[in-house]
N, C-alpha and C positions, 0 to 999 in steps of 0.2 A: 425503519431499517436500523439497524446497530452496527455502530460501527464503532471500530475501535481505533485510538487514535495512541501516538507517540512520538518523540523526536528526544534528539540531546540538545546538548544547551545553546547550538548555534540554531536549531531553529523552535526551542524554546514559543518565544516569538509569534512566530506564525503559526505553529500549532493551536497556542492557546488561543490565537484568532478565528482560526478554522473548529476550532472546538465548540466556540460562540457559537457561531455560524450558521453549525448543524445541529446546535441545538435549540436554535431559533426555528431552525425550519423545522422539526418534531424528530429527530432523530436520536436516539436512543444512545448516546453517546458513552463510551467508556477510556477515559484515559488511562495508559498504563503507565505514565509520565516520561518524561522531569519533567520534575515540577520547582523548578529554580534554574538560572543560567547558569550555575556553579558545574564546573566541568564533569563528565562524563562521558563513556564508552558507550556509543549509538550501537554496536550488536547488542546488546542486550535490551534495547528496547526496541529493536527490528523483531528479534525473535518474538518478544511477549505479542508483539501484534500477528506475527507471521503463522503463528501457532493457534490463534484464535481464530484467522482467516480461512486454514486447512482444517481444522477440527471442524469449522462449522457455526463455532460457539459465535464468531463476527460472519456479517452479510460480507463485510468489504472492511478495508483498513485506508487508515491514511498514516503515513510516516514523513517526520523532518527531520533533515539536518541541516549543513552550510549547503550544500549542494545539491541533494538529494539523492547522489551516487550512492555512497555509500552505505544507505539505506535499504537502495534497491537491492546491489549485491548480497548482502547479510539475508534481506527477507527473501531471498529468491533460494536462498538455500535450504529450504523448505520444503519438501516434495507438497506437491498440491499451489503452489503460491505461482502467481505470474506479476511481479509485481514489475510497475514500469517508474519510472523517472519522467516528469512532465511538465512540462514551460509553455502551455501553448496549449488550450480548449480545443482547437483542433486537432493534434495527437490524442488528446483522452480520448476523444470519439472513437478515432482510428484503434485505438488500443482498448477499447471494449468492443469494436464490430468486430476486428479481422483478428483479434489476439485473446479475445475472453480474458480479458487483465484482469483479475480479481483484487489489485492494491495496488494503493497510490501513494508515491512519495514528492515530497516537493522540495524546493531549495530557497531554506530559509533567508540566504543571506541575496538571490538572487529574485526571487517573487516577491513584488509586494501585494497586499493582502486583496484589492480587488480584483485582480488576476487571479490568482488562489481560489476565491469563489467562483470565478466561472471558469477554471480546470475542473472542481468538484461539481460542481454541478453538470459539466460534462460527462464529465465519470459516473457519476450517480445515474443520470437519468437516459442513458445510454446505452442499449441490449447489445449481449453478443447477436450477430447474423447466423450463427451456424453454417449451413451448406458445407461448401468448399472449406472454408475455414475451419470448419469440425476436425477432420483429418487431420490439420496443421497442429490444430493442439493437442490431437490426438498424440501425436509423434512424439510433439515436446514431450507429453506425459510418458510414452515411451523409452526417453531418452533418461530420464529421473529412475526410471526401475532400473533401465541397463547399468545405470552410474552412480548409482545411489540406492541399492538394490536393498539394505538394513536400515535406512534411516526413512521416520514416518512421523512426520510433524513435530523434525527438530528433534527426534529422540530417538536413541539406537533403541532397534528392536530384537 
């Protein structure tokens, strides 16, 4: 799988952990970085992954920061991205059956790094269910054209 990976400098940290991680398990890993704790603006590496998640170019993403919110928000502005915020292997499930998440962010300053493994590994190995839940994302998807009618993978068109 490929996936591509990013955070700023408060979850620095745990990215570069979860970076191992999955590239232990054989995963095709791309960081878009930081690649230092020295400060930086977490949209800008929301987007670089958020863009690779919607084009195609990533199966899935992982994003850090101190909390992981603001991560989420930034890469959800993305037409195509559903990305979730997750503290809890049991949410990731939830949020690849019933929500077709396609990107995951975590919170550096709140996960330590064995939990981290088994959210991802949640996430990763996880199918959306479809059925009923098709529709649901349908909608979302929906809801991106009505409101976001020019922009297509972070880029006005």
């Amino acid at each position: 799988m490929r996936i591509f990976v990013g955070s700023d400098h408060a979850g620095f940290s745990l990215k570069e952990h979860v970076k191992s991680y999955l590239e232990r398990a054989g995963h095709d890993v791309v960081d878009v970085g930081t690649h230092s704790e020295d400060s930086v603006d977490y949209p800008d590496y929301a987007l670089k992954v958020a863009r690779a998640v919607a084009s195609g170019e990533a199966d899935t993403g992982v994003l850090v920061c101190g909390t992981g919110l603001g991560m989420q928000i930034a890469a959800n502005k993305v037409r195509g991205v559903r990305a979730v915020q997750i503290m809890d292997p049991e949410l990731a499930v939830m949020a690849r059956k019933h929500n077709n998440a396609n990107l995951l962010t975590l919170a550096g300053r709140y996960t330590d790094p064995q939990t981290a493994e088994r959210i991802v590994d949640a996430f990763l190995s996880t199918a959306f269910e479809g059925g009923r839940h098709e529709r649901r994302v349908e909608k979302i998807a929906a809801i991106e054209q009505e409101y976001r009618p020019g922009i297509t993978q972070g880029k006005e068109s």
